[in-house]
C-alpha positions, 0 to 999 in steps of 0.5 A: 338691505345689508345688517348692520352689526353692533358690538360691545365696548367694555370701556365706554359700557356702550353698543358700538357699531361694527365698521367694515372697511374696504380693504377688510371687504377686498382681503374677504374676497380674495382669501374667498377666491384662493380657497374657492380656486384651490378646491376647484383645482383639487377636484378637478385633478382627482375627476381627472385621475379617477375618470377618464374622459371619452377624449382622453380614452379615445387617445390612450386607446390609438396610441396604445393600437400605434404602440402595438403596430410600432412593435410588430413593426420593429419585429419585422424590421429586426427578422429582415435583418437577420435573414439578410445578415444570414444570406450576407454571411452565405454569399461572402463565406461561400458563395464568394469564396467557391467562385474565387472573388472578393468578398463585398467590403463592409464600408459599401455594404453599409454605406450612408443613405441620402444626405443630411437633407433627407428627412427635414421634411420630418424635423421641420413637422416638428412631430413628438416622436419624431426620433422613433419614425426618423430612427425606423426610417433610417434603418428601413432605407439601411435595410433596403440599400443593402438588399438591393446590393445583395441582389446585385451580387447575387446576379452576379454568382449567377453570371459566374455559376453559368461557366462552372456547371461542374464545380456547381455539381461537386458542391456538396449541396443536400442533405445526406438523409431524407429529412423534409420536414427537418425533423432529424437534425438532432445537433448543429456544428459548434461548441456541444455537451460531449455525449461521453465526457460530459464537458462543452468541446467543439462538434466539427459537424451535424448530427442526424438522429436516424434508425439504423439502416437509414439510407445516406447519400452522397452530397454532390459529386465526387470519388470515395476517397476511403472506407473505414471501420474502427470499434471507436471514434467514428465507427464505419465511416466514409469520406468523399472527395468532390475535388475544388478543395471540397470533401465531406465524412459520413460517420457512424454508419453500419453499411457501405454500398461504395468502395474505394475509387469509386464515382459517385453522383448527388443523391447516389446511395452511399451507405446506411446509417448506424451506430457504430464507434464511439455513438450513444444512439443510432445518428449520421455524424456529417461533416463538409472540409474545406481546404482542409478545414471543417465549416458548417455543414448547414452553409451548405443545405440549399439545393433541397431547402426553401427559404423558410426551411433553411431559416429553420434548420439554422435554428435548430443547428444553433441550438446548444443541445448534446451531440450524440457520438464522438468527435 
């Protein structure tokens, strides 16, 4: 049974019974409920803040293994297309050019793939981040369609190398030291801290950091074009001239076992290393000509490398070290 509530009334001097009207009773409970709900929600957002439910845990830890998996992912994708960025770059600056042909236009390389339709499968899921796996897929079909059209050119080089045996044996295409496990090349063509002057000037080629009296070889087949010694520069040197446009300089040596007019083969003993001219230690100084224009002389390091050796002495030719004799 409810109580009932009295109050007193000051003017009449009496104890007047306290109604409570239905509007009173209705405002009650829904000032009860809007404080009621308003910590409930408070509560239940500082439960949800603070403690994590098996559920969401569960997600938080699978979408932190896709992140991961995602990255990894993208790193390879992005290794891939540097290495084939590298084998492109071979295959039109030397490879193309040695045998005479045009170089692959960019507009095929990189021509679209599929059409517009290709991945409405994908858009019509209607999935979260359906931007990041149609972007990776895009550049996954890129990378593929490029490969293929790389391996088709190189099929075709092979197909041209076949009636070119001689050229092929000319190229200078070895190391002129004995360096498999990569260790000597001290630093690559490029701009280089001068050893003398101290300021940044263009190295016309590599450097090999050797003992004195190291055995240097001819790069491929040619004729000695020359032999000469000077007190600076490049010291004893010797300069090959391998026909095809295609010369190379050994520099810095302290021997020469070859003479003027001389034949020579690849891998046939020309000279011992030293440190002769303008040197700041014992090193071969290398360079490979062109029609007559200095290029990189790591291009040209694939007949006694793997792949992942090759990947390896571009980075190490890349880096932007001192070099180590004049230039």
């Amino acid at each position: 049974m409810a109580k009932i509530k009295y109050y007193y009334d000051t003017e009449s001097c009496r104890y007047e019974r306290i109604r409570v009207s239905t509007w009173d009773i209705i405002l009650n409970l829904l000032g009860f409920l809007v404080v009621s709900t308003i910590i409930g929600v408070g509560i239940f957002l500082a439960a949800d803040h603070y403690f994590e439910s098996p559920t969401k845990a569960s997600l938080r830890k699978e979408n932190e293994e896709l992140r991961l998996y995602y990255d990894l992912m993208r790193q390879d994708l992005d290794e891939s297309n540097q290495m084939l960025g590298v084998l492109q770059e071979r295959d039109d600056d030397i490879y193309r050019v040695v045998f005479g042909v045009e170089p692959i236009p960019d507009e095929i390389r990189t021509a679209g793939i599929g059409g517009s339709n290709r991945y409405r499968e994908l858009l019509e899921k209607g999935l979260e981040r359906e931007d990041l796996i149609i972007n990776s897929m895009k550049e996954m079909d890129a990378l593929k369609k490029q490969m293929y059209i790389q391996t088709k050119s190189y099929d075709e080089i092979m197909d041209m190398a076949a009636n070119k045996e001689e050229l092929l044996a000319s190229l200078p295409a070895i190391q002129p030291v004995s360096n498999t496990e990569l260790r000597r090349l001290a630093s690559g063509y490029g701009y280089r801290i001068h050893p003398i002057y101290k300021v940044n000037k263009m190295h016309w080629g590599t450097d090999f950091s050797l003992k004195t009296g190291t055995p240097v070889y001819a790069t491929g087949d040619g004729v000695i074009r020359w032999t000469k010694s000077s007190f600076g520069g490049y010291g004893k040197q010797i300069e090959i001239n391998h026909g095809f446009g295609y010369r190379t300089k050994y520099a810095h040596l302290s021997e020469f076992v070859v003479k003027r007019g001389q034949n020579v083969k690849r891998g046939e003993l020309i000279g011992y290393s030293g440190n002769t001219g303008g040197s700041t230690a014992p090193h071969l100084h290398y360079e490979v000509i062109k029609d007559g224009k200095k290029v990189n002389p790591v291009n040209f390091f694939y007949k006694d490398l793997t792949d992942e050796q090759y990947a390896e002495i571009l980075r190490l030719s890349a880096l932007e070290n001192q070099s180590m004799g004049s230039y």
